[in-house]
C-alpha positions as CSV (number, residue, x, y, z in Angstrom):
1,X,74.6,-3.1,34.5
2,X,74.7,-3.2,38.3
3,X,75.5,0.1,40.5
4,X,79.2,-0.5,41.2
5,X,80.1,-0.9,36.9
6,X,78.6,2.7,37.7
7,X,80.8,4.0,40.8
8,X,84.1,2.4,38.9
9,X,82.9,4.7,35.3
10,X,82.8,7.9,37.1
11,X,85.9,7.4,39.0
12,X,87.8,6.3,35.4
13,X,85.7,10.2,34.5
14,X,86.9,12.1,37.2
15,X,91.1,10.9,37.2
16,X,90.9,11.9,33.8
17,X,89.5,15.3,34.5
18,X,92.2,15.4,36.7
19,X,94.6,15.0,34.1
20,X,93.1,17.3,31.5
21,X,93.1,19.7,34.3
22,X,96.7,19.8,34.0
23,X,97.4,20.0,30.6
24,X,97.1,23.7,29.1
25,X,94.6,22.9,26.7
26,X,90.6,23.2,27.8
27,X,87.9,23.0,24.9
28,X,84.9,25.4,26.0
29,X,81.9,25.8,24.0
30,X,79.1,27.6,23.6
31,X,75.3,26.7,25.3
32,X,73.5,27.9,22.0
33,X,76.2,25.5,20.3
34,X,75.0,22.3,22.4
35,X,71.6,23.1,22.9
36,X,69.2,23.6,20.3
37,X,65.1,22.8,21.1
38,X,64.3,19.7,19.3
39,X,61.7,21.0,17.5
40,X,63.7,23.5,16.2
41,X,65.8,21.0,14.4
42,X,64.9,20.6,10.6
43,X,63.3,17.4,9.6
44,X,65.0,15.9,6.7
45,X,65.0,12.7,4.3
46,X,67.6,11.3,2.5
47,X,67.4,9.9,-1.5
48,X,69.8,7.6,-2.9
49,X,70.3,8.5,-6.4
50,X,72.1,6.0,-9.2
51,X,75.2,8.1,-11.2
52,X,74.7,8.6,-14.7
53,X,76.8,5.5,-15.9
54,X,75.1,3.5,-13.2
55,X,78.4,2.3,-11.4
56,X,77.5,4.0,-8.0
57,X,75.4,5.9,-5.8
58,X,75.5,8.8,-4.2
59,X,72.9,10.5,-1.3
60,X,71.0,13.7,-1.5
61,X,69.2,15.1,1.2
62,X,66.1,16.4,1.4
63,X,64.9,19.2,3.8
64,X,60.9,18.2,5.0
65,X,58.4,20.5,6.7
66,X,57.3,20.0,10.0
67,X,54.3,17.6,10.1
68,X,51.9,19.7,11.4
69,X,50.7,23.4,12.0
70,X,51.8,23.0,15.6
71,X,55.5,22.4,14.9
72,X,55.2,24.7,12.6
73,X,54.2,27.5,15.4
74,X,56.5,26.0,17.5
75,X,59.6,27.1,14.9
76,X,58.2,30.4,14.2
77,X,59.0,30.7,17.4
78,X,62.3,29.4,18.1
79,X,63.3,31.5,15.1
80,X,62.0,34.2,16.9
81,X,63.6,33.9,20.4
82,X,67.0,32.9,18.8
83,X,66.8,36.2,16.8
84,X,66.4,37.9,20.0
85,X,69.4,36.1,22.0
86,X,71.7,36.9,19.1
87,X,71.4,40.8,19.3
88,X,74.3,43.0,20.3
89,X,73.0,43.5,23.6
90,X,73.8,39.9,24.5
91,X,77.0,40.3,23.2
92,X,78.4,42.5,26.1
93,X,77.9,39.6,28.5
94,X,80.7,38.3,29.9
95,X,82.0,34.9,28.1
96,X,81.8,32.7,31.6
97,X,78.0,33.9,31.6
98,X,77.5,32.0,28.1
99,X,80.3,29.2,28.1
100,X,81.0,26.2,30.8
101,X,83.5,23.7,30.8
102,X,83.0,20.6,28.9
103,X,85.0,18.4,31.4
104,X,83.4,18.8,34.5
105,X,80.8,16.1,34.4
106,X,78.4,17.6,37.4
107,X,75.0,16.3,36.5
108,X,74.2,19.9,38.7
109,X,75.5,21.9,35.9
110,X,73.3,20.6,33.7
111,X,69.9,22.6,32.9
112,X,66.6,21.4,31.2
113,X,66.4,22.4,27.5
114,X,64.0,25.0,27.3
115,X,60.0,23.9,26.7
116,X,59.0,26.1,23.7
117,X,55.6,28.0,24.5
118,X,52.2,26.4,22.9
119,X,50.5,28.7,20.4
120,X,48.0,30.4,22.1
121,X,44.3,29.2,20.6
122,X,41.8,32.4,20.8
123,X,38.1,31.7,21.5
124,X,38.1,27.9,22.7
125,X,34.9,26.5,21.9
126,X,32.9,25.2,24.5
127,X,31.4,21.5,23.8
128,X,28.2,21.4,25.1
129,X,25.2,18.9,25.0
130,X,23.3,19.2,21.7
131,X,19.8,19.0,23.6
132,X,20.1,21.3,26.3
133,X,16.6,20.3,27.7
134,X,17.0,16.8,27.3
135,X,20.3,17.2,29.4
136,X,18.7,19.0,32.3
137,X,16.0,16.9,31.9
138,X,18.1,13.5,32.4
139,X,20.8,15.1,35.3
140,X,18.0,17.0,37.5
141,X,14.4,16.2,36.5
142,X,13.9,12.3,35.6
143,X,13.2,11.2,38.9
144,X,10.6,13.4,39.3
145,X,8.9,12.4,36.4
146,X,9.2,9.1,37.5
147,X,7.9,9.5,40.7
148,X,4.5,11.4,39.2
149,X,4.0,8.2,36.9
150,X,3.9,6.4,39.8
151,X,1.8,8.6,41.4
152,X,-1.3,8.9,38.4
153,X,-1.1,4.6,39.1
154,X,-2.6,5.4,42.3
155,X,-5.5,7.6,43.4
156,X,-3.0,10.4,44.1
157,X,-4.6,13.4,46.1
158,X,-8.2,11.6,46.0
159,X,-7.7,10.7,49.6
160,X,-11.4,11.7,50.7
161,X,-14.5,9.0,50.6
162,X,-16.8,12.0,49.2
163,X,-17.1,12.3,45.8
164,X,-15.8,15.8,45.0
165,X,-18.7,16.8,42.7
166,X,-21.3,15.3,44.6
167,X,-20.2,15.6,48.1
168,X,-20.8,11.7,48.5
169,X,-24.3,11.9,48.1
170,X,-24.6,9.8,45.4
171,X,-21.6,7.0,46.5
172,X,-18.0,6.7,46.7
173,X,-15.6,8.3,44.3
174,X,-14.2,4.4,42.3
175,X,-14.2,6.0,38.9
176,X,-11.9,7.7,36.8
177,X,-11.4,9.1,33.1
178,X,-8.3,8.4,31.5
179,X,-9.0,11.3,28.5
180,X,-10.8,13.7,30.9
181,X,-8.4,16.5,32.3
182,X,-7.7,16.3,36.1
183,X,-8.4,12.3,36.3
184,X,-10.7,12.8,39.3
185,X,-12.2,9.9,40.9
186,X,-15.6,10.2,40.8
187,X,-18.5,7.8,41.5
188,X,-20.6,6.5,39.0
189,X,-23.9,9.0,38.7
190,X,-21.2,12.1,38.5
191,X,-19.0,9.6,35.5
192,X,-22.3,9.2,33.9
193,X,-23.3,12.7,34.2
194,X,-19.7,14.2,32.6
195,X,-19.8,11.9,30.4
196,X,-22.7,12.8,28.1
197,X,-20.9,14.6,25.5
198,X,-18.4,12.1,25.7
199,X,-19.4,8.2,25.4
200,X,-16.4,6.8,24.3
201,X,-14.1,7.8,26.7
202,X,-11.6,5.2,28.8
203,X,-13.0,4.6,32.1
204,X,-10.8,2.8,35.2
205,X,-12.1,1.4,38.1
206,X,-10.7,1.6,41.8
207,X,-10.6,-1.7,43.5
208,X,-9.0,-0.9,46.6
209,X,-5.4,-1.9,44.7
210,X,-5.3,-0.2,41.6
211,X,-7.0,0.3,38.6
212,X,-8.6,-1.7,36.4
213,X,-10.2,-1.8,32.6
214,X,-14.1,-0.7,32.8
215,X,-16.4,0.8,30.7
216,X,-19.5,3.3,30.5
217,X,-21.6,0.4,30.0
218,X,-21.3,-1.7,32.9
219,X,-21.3,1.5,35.4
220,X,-25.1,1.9,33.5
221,X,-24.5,4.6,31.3
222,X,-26.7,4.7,27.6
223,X,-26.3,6.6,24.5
224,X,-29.5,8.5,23.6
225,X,-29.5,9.2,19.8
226,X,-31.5,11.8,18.0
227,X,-31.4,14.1,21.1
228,X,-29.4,16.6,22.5
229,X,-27.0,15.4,25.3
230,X,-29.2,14.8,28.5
231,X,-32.2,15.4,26.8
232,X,-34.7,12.5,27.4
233,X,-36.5,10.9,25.0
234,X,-40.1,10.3,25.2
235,X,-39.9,7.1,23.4
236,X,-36.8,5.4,23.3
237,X,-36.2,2.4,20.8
238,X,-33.7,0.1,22.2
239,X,-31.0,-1.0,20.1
240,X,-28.9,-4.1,19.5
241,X,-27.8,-5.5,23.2
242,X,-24.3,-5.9,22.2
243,X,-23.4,-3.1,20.0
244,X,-20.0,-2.0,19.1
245,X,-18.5,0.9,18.2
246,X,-14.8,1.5,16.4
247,X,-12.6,4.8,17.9
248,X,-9.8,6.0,17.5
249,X,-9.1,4.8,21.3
250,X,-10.2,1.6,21.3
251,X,-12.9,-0.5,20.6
252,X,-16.1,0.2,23.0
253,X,-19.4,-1.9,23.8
254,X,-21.6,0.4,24.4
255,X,-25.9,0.6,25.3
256,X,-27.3,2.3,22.2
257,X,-31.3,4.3,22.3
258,X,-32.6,5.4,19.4
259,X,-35.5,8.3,18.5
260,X,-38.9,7.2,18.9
261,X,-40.4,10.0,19.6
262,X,-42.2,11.2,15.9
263,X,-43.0,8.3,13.5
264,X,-43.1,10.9,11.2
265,X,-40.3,13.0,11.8
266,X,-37.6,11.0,13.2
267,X,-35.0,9.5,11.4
268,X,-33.9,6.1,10.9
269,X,-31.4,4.5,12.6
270,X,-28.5,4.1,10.0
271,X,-29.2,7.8,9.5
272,X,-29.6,8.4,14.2
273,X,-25.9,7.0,13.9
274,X,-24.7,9.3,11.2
275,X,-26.2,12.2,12.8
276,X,-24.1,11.4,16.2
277,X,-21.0,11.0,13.8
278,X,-21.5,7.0,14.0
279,X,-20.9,5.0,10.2
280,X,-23.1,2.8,10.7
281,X,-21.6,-1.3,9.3
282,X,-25.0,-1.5,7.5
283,X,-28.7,0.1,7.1
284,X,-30.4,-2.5,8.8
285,X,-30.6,-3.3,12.0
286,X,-26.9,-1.7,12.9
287,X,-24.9,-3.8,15.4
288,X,-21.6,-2.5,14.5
289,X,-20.2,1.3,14.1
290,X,-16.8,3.0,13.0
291,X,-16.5,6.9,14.1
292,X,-15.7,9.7,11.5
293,X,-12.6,10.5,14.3
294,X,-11.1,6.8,13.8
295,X,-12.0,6.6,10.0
296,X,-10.2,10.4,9.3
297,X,-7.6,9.2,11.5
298,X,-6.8,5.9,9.3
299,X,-7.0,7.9,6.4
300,X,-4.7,10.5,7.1
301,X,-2.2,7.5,8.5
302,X,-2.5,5.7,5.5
303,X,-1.7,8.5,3.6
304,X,1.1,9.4,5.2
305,X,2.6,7.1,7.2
306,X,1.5,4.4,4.9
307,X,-0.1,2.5,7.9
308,X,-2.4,-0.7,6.7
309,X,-5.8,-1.1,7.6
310,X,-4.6,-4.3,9.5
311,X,-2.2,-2.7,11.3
312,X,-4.4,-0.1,12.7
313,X,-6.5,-2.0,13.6
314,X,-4.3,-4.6,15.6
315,X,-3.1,-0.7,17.6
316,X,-6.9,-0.2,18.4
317,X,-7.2,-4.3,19.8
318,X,-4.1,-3.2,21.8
319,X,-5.3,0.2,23.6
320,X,-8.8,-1.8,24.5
321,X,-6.6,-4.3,26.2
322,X,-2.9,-5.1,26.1
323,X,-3.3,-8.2,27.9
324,X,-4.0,-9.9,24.9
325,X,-7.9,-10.8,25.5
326,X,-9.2,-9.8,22.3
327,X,-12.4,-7.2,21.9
328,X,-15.1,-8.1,19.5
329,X,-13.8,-8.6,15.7
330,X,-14.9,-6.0,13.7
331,X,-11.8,-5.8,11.5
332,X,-13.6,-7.0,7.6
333,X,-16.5,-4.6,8.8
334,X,-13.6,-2.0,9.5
335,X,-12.2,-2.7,5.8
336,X,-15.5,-2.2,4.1
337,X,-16.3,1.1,6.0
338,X,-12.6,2.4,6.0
339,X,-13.0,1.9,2.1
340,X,-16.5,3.4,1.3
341,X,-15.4,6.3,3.5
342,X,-12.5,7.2,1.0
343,X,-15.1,7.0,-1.7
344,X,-17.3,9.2,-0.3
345,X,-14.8,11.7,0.6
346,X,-13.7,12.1,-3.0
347,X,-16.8,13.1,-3.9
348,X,-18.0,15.5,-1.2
349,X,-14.6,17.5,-2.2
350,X,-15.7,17.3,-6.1
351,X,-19.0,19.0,-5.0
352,X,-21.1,16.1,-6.1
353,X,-23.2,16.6,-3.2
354,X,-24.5,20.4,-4.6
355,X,-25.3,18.4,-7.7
356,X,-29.1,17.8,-8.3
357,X,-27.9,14.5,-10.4
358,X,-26.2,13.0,-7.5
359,X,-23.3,10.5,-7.6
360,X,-24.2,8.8,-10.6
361,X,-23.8,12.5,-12.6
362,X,-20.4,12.3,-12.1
363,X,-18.6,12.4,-15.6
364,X,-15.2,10.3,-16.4
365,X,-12.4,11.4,-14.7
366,X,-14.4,14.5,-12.5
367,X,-12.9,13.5,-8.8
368,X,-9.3,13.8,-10.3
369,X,-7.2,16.8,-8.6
370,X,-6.5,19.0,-12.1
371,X,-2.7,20.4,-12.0
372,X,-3.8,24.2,-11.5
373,X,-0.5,25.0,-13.4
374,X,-0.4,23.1,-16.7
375,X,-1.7,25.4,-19.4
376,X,-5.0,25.1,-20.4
377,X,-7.3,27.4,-22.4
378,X,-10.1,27.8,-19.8
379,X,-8.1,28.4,-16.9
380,X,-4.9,30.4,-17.1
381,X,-4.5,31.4,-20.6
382,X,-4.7,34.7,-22.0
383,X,-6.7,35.7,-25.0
384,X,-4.5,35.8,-28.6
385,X,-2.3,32.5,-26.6
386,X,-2.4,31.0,-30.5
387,X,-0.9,33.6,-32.0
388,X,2.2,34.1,-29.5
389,X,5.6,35.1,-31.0
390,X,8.1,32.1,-31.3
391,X,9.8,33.3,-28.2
392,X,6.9,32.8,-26.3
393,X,5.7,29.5,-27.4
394,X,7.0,27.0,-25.0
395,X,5.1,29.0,-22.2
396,X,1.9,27.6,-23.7
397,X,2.7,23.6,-24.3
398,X,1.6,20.7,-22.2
399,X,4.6,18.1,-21.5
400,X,3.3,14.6,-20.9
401,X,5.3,11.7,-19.3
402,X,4.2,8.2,-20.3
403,X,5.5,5.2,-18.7
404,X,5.2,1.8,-17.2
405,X,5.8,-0.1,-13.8
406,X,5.7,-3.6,-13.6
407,X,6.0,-3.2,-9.9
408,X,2.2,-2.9,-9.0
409,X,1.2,-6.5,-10.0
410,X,-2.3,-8.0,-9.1
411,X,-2.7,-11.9,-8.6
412,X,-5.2,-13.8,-10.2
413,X,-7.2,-14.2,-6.9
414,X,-11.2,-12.0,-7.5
415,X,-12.8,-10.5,-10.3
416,X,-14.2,-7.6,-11.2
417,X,-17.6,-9.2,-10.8
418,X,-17.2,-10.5,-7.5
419,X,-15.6,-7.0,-5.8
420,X,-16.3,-4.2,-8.1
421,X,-15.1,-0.9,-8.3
422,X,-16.9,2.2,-6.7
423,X,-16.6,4.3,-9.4
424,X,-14.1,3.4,-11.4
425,X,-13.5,5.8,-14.2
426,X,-14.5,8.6,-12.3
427,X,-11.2,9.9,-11.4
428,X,-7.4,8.4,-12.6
429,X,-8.3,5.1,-13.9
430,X,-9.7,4.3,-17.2
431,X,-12.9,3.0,-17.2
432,X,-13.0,-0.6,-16.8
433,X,-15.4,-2.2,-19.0
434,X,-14.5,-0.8,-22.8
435,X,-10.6,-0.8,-21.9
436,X,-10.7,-4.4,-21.6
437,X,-13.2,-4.9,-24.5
438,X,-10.7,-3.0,-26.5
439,X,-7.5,-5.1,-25.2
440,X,-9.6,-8.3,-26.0
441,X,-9.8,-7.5,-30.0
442,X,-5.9,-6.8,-30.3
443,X,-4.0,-10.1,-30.6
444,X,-1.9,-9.8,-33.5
445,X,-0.2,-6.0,-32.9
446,X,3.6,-6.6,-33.7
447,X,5.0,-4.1,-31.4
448,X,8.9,-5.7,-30.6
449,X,11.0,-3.1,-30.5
450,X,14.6,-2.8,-32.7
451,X,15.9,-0.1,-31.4
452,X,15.7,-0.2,-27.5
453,X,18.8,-1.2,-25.6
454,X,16.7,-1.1,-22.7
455,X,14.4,-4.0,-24.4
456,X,11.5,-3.0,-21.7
457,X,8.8,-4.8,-24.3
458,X,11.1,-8.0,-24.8
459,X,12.0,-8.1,-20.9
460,X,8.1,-7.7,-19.7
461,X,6.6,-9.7,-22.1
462,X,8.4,-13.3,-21.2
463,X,8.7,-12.6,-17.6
464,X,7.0,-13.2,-14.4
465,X,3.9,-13.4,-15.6
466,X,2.6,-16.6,-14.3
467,X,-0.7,-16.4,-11.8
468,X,-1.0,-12.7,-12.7
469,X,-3.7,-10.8,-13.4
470,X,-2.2,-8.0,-13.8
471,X,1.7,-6.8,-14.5
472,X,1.7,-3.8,-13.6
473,X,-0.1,-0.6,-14.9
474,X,0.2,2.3,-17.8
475,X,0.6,6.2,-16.6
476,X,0.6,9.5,-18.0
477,X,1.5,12.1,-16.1
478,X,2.4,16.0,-16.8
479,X,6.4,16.0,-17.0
480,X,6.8,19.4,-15.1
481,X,4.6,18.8,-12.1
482,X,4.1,14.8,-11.8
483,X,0.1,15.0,-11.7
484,X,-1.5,12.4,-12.8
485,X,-3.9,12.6,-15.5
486,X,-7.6,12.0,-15.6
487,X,-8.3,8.7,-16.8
488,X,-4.7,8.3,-17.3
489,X,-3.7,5.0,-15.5
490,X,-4.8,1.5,-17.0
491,X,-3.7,-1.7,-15.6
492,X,-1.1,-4.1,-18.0
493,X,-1.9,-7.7,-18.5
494,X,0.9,-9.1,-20.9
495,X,3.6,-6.7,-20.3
496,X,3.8,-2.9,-21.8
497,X,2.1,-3.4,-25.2
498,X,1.4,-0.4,-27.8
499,X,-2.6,-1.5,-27.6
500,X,-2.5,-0.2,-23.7
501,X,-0.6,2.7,-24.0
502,X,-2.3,3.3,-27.5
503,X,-5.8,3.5,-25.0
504,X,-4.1,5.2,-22.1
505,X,-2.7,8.1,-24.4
506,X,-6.1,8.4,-26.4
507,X,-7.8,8.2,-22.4
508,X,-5.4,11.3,-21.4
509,X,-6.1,13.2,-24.6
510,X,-9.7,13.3,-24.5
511,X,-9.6,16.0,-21.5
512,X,-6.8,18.3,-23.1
513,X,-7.6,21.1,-25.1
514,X,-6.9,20.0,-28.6
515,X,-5.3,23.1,-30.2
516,X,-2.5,23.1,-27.1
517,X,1.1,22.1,-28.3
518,X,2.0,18.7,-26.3
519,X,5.3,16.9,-26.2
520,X,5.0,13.4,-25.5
521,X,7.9,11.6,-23.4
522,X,8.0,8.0,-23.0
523,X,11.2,5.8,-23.4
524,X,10.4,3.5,-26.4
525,X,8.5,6.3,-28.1
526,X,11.0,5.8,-31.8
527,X,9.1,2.8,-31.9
528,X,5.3,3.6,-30.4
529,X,5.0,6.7,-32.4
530,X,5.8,5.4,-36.0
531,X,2.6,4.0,-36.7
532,X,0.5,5.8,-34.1
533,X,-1.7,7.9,-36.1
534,X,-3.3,4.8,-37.6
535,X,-3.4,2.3,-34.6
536,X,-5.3,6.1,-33.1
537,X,-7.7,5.1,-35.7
538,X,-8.9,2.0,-34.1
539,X,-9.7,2.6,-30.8
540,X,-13.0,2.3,-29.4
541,X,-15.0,6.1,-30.1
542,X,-15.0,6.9,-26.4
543,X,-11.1,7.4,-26.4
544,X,-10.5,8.4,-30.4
545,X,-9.3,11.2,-30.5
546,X,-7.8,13.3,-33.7
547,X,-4.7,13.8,-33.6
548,X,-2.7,17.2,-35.8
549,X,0.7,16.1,-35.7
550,X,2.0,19.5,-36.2
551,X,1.5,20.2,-33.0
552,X,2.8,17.3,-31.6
553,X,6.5,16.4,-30.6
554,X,7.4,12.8,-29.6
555,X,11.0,12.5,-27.4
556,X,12.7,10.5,-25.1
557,X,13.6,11.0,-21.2
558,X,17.5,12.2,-21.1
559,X,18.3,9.6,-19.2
560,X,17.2,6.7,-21.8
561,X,18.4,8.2,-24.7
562,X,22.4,6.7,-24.6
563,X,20.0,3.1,-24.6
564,X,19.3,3.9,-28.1
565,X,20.8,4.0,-31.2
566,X,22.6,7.4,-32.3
567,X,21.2,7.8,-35.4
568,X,17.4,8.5,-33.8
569,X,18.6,10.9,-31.9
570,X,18.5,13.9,-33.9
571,X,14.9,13.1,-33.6
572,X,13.9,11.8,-30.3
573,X,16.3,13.9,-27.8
574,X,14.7,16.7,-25.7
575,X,17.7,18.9,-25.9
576,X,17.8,19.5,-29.7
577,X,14.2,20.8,-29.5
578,X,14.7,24.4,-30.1
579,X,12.8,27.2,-26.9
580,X,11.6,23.7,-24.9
581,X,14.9,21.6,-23.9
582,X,15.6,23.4,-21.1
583,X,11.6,23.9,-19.6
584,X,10.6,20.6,-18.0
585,X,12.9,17.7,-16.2
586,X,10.9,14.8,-17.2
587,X,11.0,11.7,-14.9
588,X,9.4,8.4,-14.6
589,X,5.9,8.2,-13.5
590,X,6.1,6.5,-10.2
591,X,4.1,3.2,-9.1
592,X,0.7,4.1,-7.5
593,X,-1.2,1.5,-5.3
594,X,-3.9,-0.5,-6.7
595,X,-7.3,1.3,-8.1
596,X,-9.6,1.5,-4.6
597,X,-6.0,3.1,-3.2
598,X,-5.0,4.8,-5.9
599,X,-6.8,7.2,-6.0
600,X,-6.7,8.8,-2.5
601,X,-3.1,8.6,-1.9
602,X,-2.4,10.3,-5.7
603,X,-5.6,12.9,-4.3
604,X,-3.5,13.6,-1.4
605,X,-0.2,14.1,-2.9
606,X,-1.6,16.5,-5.3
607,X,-3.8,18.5,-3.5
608,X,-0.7,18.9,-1.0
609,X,1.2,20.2,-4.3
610,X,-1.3,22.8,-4.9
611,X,-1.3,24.0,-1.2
612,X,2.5,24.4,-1.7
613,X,2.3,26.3,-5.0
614,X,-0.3,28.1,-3.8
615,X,1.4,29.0,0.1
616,X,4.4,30.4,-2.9
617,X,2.7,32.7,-5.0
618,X,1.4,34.4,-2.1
619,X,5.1,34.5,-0.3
């Protein structure tokens, strides 16, 4: 519409004001009956509803609240100011204050409706960075960090061409320790000197440019065993030219002396290396060594962190040089140390060491970590624990967990014969050679199971079996604290047959007290149990055990009794067992690692379990 269509409307507006101007009759209203706030105005919906013979309709409205808490402020108050306009004070205004006329169209006249207040919000919060320091850190400080990694790159405040320990008299300052505090540059008879305590550490060169990889070796330095640092040896016995040693920083060539001094006294040279902290590869002739730092290190990593030796090792090639020039390989030496350090730990923390019989004393299952709560006899039992009142019963029975995983398979790849086990039996695993002379005279055991809908035995026994050793192993663990039993983890070749739990269960039942009440949990136990007593009869005399079925009670885990049928259940399920139902939450045993891992990681995770308990009682 173009601006005169305007200018011709308002002059058709203004000749008729004229002529209402002349006529008598003026409507006037009211500013509170024009203008109402628009979100004071109600909100509503309207329904179309059929009539009850269905010939017509007919509309109903609806009133709606405001959408949100906001509006809703907003018509308290409107409410509240119109409440105050209406009061008889405002009433004694004159009617011209309150009214104009209607026909004079002055766009002058007209006001703004009135904004309605926001509610007033008490105690803003203030957004603020969650990491205060890392915030200051990145708006004021980040360039002066940058600027001092730039500045360790170079020789920094090492300006001088004296060496500042030796006043120069012994050569320029070129060298530098990376692990030794203050990173001076020093030249190489003060490095050798500091560095007699510490021969391993990471030494740089300065070539006029920057620095570069070096080592303690090429600047002349030599590691004098069987003496004291500095302390010179009358008689030192060179030892291999190129020998290497494994830390927890790198991997180091280093110039090796041993003891010569006493051919009576001194020790050999396996034993030289041991003394310095040095695992020697072998006994004769060392060329190769792994420190106790590096090998507790691994440990604790694979432990936790769940590192693999290859891995590790790989990080170690890396801080020697990241350029991709590989350092001596050592890593199969590294796996043969890494493991008969583990073996060795376990039984320096069993207290074989203070034994006059020595390592080969050690009875079955003696390195295992014994749950410290569990009730047993000759621990934590008080005296007259048989004759307890029934109330008291259930504080004095052993819950055990059997199960199976058929994740921790083992390809038919080596034997036993060609890597055997250090130890095994000793601590979690059955012992190896009478389990499977056992397994090898059951062949005809019918052990399907009717009753299962969880058909475990069916399911493992027809699959994914093919080029396996191994399926998976047996466990038995105690239900209320998860540790894992002494001798109570066996290996499963054809699936979870009654023969290997048969031996596992008669393997964890040799080292319980045999007058303790025991309920047994394992998820096919309707079937395992019914002829147990006599298949108990068979096994080999090292694991047969005898068995007073009064005080034994045989149920399954809550969560696999609805895979069974109902009518076992009055038998089987936990719950209906009268002063024990509610005592234990019985779960599955989870997968371990295979027998030389095993055992630390299940070590670890139980000894951590009794620091815990232990750090609560005292709380």
């Amino acid at each position: 519409m173009t601006s005169q269509s305007f200018r011709a409307k308002r002059r058709r507006a203004e000749s008729a004001s004229s002529a209402s101007r002349a006529s008598a009759s003026t409507l006037v209203f009211g500013v509170a009956d024009l203008i109402t706030p628009p979100e004071a105005a109600p909100i509503s919906t309207f329904v179309d509803r059929p009539s009850s013979d269905g010939r017509s309709m007919h509309r109903e409205a609806i009133p709606l609240n405001p959408p949100s808490p906001l509006k809703r402020a907003r018509l308290a108050t409107a409410s509240t100011s119109s409440a105050v306009n209406e009061s008889p004070a405002s009433e004694t205004n004159t009617e011209d204050a309150g009214r104009y006329d209607m026909l004079e169209l002055n766009d002058d006249n007209f006001d703004d409706p009135p904004i309605m207040p926001l509610p007033r919000i008490l105690n803003p919060k203030r957004l603020e960075p969650s990491d205060k320091t890392l915030n200051r850190w990145m708006r004021l400080l980040r360039d002066i960090y940058l600027v001092q990694l730039l500045r360790r790159d170079g020789c920094g405040d090492a300006s001088s061409s004296e060496c500042p320990r030796c006043s120069g008299s012994s050569g320029p300052p070129q060298f530098r320790c990376q692990e030794c505090a203050g990173g001076l540059l020093l030249c190489k008879e003060c490095c050798n000197d500091v560095h007699a305590e510490n021969p391993l550490h990471v030494i740089e060169e300065w070539n006029g440019v920057f620095f570069s990889r070096t080592s303690l070796k090429k600047i002349g330095f030599r590691v004098q065993l069987g003496h004291a640092p500095r302390d010179k040896c009358t008689r030192p016995l060179a030892g291999y030219s190129d020998f290497v040693v494994v830390h927890d920083n790198g991997i180091h060539n280093v110039t090796v002396d041993y003891c010569g001094c006493d051919s009576t006294t001194r020790a050999e040279p396996y034993v030289q290396l041991l003394h310095a902290g040095w695992y020697p590869a072998s006994d004769e002739r060392p060329q190769t060594a792994v420190t106790f730092l590096a090998l507790d290190q691994f440990h604790l990593l694979t432990l936790q962190a769940k590192i693999t030796a290859y891995d590790y090792y790989t990080v170690l090639e890396r801080l020697t040089d990241n350029t991709g020039v590989k350092p001596p390989d050592r890593y199969q030496i590294f796996l043969r140390v890494a493991r008969e350090y583990r073996h060795l730990l376990m039984l320096k923390r069993a207290g074989r060491g203070h034994d006059p019989s020595g390592v080969w004393g050690t009875g079955a299952g003696e390195l295992a970590v014994v749950c410290p709560v569990c009730p047993d006899p000759e621990v934590n039992l008080p005296e007259g624990w048989e004759t307890a009142p029934r109330e008291d019963q259930f504080l004095y029975v052993f819950f055990l967990a059997l199960d199976a995983c058929f994740r921790l398979k083992r390809r038919m790849i080596s034997s036993e014969i060609k890597d055997p086990g250090l130890g095994t039996g000793w601590a979690y695993v059955t012992e190896n050679a009478p389990y499977r002379h056992y397994l090898l005279t059951v062949t005809d055991q019918k052990e399907m199971s009717t009753c299962s809908g969880l058909a475990a035995l069916d399911y493992a026994n027809t699959k994914y079996l093919r080029g396996y050793s191994t399926t998976g192993v047996g466990m038995g663990v105690c239900a209320r604290h998860e540790f894992v039993q002494r001798n109570g983890v066996g290996d499963l070749q054809k699936g979870e047959r009654f023969a290997n739990m048969d031996y596992i269960f008669g393997s964890i039942l040799r080292h319980l007290n045999a007058r303790l009440r025991k309920i047994v949990s394992y998820d096919i136990v309707c079937q395992w149990w019914k002829h147990l007593i006599e298949r108990m009869k068979h096994l080999p005399p090292l694991v047969r055990v005898t068995m007073i079925l009064a005080l034994f009670r045989f149920v399954i885990p809550k969560m696999h009794i609805h895979a069974h049928t109902p009518p076992i259940w009055s038998d089987v399920r936990l719950s209906l067992f009268r002063g024990y139902s509610g005592s234990c939450e019985v779960r599955f045993s989870e997968p371990p690692n295979r027998h030389p891992r095993i055992i630390p990681h299940k070590s670890q995770c139980e000894l951590l379990r009794m620091v815990v308990r232990g750090y609560s009682h005292i709380q």
